[in-house]
N, C-alpha and C positions, 0 to 999 in steps of 0.2 A: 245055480244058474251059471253058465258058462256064457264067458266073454267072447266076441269074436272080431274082436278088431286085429289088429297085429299089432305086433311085438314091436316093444319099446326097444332102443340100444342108446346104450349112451358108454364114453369113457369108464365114467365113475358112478357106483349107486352110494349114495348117503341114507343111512336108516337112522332118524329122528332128525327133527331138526329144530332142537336146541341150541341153547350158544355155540356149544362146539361142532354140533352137525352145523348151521349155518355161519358160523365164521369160515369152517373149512369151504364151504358152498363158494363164497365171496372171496374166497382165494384162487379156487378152484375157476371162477368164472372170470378173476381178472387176466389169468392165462389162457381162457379162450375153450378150457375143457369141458367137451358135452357131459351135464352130469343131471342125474334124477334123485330126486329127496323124494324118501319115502314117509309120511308122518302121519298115524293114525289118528292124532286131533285135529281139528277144524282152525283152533286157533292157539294161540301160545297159553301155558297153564295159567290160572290167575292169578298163583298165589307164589313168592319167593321161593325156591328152593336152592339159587346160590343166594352171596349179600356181599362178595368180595372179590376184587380183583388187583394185578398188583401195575406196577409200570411196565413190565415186560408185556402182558397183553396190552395196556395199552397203547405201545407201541404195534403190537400186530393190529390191533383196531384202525390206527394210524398208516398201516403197510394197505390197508384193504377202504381206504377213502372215507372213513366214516367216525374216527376221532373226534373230531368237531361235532357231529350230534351225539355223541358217545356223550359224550364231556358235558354237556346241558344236562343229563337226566343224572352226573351222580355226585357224591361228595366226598370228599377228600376225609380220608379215614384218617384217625389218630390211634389206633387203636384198638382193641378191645380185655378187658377183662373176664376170666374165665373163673367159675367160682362152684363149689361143692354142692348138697343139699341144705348144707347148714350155715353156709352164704360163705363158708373161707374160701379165700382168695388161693386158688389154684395155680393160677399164670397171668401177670400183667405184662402182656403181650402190646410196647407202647410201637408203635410206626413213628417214622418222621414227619413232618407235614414240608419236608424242602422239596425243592426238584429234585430229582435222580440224575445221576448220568446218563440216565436214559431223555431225559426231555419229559417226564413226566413225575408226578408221586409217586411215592413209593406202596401208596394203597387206596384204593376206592371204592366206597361203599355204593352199591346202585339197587333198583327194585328190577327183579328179575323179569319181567314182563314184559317194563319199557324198554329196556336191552333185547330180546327177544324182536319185539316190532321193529327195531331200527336196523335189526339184524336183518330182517326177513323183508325189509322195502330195500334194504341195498340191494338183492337178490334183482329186482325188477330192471338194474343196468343192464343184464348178462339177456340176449334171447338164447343162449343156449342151456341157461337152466332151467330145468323144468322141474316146478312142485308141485307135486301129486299128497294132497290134504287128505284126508279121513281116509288112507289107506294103510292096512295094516300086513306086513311080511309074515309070512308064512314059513318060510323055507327058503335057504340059498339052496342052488344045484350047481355044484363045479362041473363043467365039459369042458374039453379041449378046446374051445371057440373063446370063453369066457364062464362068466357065472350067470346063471338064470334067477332071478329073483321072482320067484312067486309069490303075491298077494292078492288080499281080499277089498275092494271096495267097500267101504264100511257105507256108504251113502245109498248104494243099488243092491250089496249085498253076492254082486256076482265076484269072480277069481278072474 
């Protein structure tokens, strides 16, 4: 099925929008830049695939308005231990639990998800971002204009 609306443009296109497709997103949009998130799922994955963050992002979480509900969903890491099949202790990896110089810990443990959503309502400040859900990239095409980003509606099925 072909499409026949017209053509999207924006500044910037973002492909996924994970922690780091939507942080950038919420950077991207406190500067005022037209940008389009391209992301083949409908909603953020269920299940963790980070578990760890250090003070330095959360200082960029803090650069982008949204520290303060960052900071509700996670907890202040001490560490972790790292260990073989036969339980020896490979690397005891301890963190600080003080503030940083940064204004923050030095490590935070959170559930990937709820980071995700908090990530992805900040987005709703910007009206110049537009997120386009169940859409899956195909192909970039560079031309002398920009790049054309072709994909598939995963919800209609059309390009």
């Amino acid at each position: 099925m072909a499409s026949h609306s017209a053509p999207l443009t924006c500044d910037v296109a973002i492909i996924g929008l994970g922690p780091v497709g939507a942080t950038l997103a919420n950077i991207l949009g406190q500067y005022g830049i037209s940008t389009i998130i391209f992301e083949r799922d409908a909603a953020p994955y269920h299940l963790p695939r980070a578990v760890a963050f250090d003070d330095e992002v959360m200082r960029i979480f803090q650069s982008i308005g949204l520290a303060a509900n960052i900071n509700e969903i996670v907890e202040v890491g001490a560490g972790a231990h790292f260990v073989d099949a036969q339980g020896m202790l490979l690397v005891d990896w301890v963190r600080s639990q003080k503030i940083s110089p940064n204004g923050w810990f030095v490590n935070y443990r959170f559930h990937q998800p709820k980071l995700e959503g908090i990530l992805r309502a900040g987005l709703e400040r910007f009206p110049y971002i537009t997120t386009l859900l169940q859409r899956e990239v195909c192909s970039l095409i560079e031309k002398p204009e920009g790049v054309k980003v072709e994909y598939k509606n995963l919800e209609t099925g059309e390009f």
